[in-house]
Steps between C-alpha positions, in 0.01 A plus 500: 500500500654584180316717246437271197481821300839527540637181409591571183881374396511637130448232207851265593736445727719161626484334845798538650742237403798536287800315395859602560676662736546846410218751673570840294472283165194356632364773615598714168300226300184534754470930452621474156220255415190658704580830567354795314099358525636180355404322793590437861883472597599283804758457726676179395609212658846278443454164608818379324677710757468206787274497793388835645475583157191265469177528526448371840822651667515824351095556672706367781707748519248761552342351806509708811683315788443183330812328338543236313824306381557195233466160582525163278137497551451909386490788674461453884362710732825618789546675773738831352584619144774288399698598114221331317276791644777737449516385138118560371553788677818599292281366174226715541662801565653461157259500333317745646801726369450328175177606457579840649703563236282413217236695661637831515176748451231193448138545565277240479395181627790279633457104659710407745459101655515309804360134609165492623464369879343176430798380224729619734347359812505138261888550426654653769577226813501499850780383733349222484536398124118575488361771277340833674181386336470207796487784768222730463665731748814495307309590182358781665857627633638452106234667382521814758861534461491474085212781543799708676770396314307677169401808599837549586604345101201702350589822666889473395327431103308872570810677610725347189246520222247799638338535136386115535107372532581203712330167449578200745523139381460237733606141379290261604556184326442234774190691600227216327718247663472655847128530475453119411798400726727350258807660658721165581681481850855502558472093515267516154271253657243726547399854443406818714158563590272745308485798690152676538426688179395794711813496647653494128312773390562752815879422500468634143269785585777599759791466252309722189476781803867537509479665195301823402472442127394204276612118641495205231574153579690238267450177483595253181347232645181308400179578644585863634238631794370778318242566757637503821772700344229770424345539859807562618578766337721397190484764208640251243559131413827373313411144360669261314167555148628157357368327873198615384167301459150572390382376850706813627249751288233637761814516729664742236201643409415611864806605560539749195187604585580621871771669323771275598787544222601201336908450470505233224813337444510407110858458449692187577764539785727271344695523152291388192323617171308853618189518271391815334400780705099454437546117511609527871171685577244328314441266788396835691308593213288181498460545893342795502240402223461203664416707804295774326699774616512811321807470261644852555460429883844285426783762522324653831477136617793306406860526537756233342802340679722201398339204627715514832885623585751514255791329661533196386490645134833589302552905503454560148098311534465693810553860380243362147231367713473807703499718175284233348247564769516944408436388151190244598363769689501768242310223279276421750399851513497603105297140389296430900295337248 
């Protein structure tokens, strides 16, 4: 299991996601932004690029002897790497030599990402047409072969950026959905069964292991399983704060207080108006009076994200939100009051 004392990311960083298509500009923006103790850089992801570039193909195209090609329906589980394999695979290695570059001599904590094996056993389908999440056998084969597939990624990060204090994200945003089966089948006339929450929480446990520093899980959707994501091992949660209600509180509250580091994402992912820097954290403020946590507890507790990836937002909001969020940080830190 993870050692919670570790967990800590720095006061900012982003989630993954950016838009364009251009991986050293991206990644120039990412160091540029949170290096020197500014926060937490991350290797970024350029969905715009097509699929294998995604979210779902590009953790695809780390799997060990698992392949997976494109389909009208998404990405389909095959027999044999195919170009859509070889593309994610052409993707990631440049960024990697993006962020190689902009990383010359770095030490400190970097985040690298990958899908989480219950959001990928809910997109990725069978033969079939079916998603891996209808098979429990299958979802232990995805999950085995992702667990390969990254030590091999994390250990290529080490040899690249040797200075770097890895973190590893795991997105899970179809993880609440799995848990109450609400995953639809291919037909949409009914959804997947729940799988056993024990059988949730090991898969997890199993997937942190891979890694020998802190694991965080993302999630923007409502409702996240704080938890479970706890016992099984998870150093840090990255939440969508405006998802937030007061009926979430003792969940919060328990968490910070088994020193589970709260990733708060305060800054829309999407272009509009950003608020001034101590305007974006005042809903943490009121949180953690609400809660009756010590206020200078906050910068040892807290780090702050845009709400989710950055995508879908114009470049010029993208490269403000994530300075927005260095700048919230630092307020959060002078004024925790």
């Amino acid at each position: 299991m993870n050692d919670n004392k570790d967990s800590r990311l720095g006061p900012a960083t982003g989630i993954g996601s950016l838009p364009g298509t251009d991986p050293r500009e991206a990644a120039k923006t990412v160091v540029g932004t949170f290096g020197e103790g500014q926060g937490t850089p991350f290797l970024p992801e350029l969905p715009a690029r097509g699929p294998g570039a995604d979210m779902i193909g590009r953790t695809a195209g780390l799997l060990v002897e698992v392949y997976a090609r494109v389909e009208p329906s998404g990405w389909r589980i095959g027999d044999r790497p195919g170009r859509d394999t070889r593309r994610a695979h052409t993707w990631l290695r440049q960024d990697l030599d993006a962020l190689e570059e902009f990383t010359q001599g770095y030490e400190g904590p970097l985040k690298v990402q990958a899908v989480g094996p219950w959001t990928l056993a809910a997109a990725l389908e069978l033969r079939g047409g079916e998603a891996a999440l209808s098979d429990p056998g299958a979802c232990r084969d995805l999950a085995g072969s992702l667990a390969e597939g990254l030590r091999e990624h994390l250990a290529d990060v080490r040899r690249r950026v040797p200075g770097a204090r890895i973190v590893l994200q795991y997105d899970e945003p179809s993880l609440t959905a799995v848990l109450r089966g609400q995953i639809r089948s291919a037909s949409g006339y009914r959804t997947y069964r729940a799988p056993d929450r024990q059988t949730v929480e090991g898969t997890l446990r199993d997937l942190f292991a891979v890694h020998d520093g802190p694991v965080v899980v993302h999630s923007c959707a409502p409702d996240v399983p704080f938890a479970l994501l706890h016992r099984a091992g998870a150093a840090g949660v990255s939440f969508d704060f405006a998802l937030l209600t007061e009926r979430d509180d003792d969940v919060i509250g328990e968490a910070v207080e088994s020193g589970t580091r709260l990733i708060a994402g305060v800054v829309p992912g999407t272009d509009g108006p950003l608020s001034d820097p101590a305007g974006s954290v005042m809903g943490v403020r009121t949180l953690w009076r609400r809660l009756g946590l010590r206020p200078g507890s906050l910068s040892e507790s807290v780090t702050l994200t845009p709400a989710c990836g950055l995508a879908g937002a114009s470049p010029e909001y993208a490269r403000g939100a994530l300075a927005h969020c260095v700048r919230a940080a630092r307020s959060l830190a002078d004024d925790p009051e």
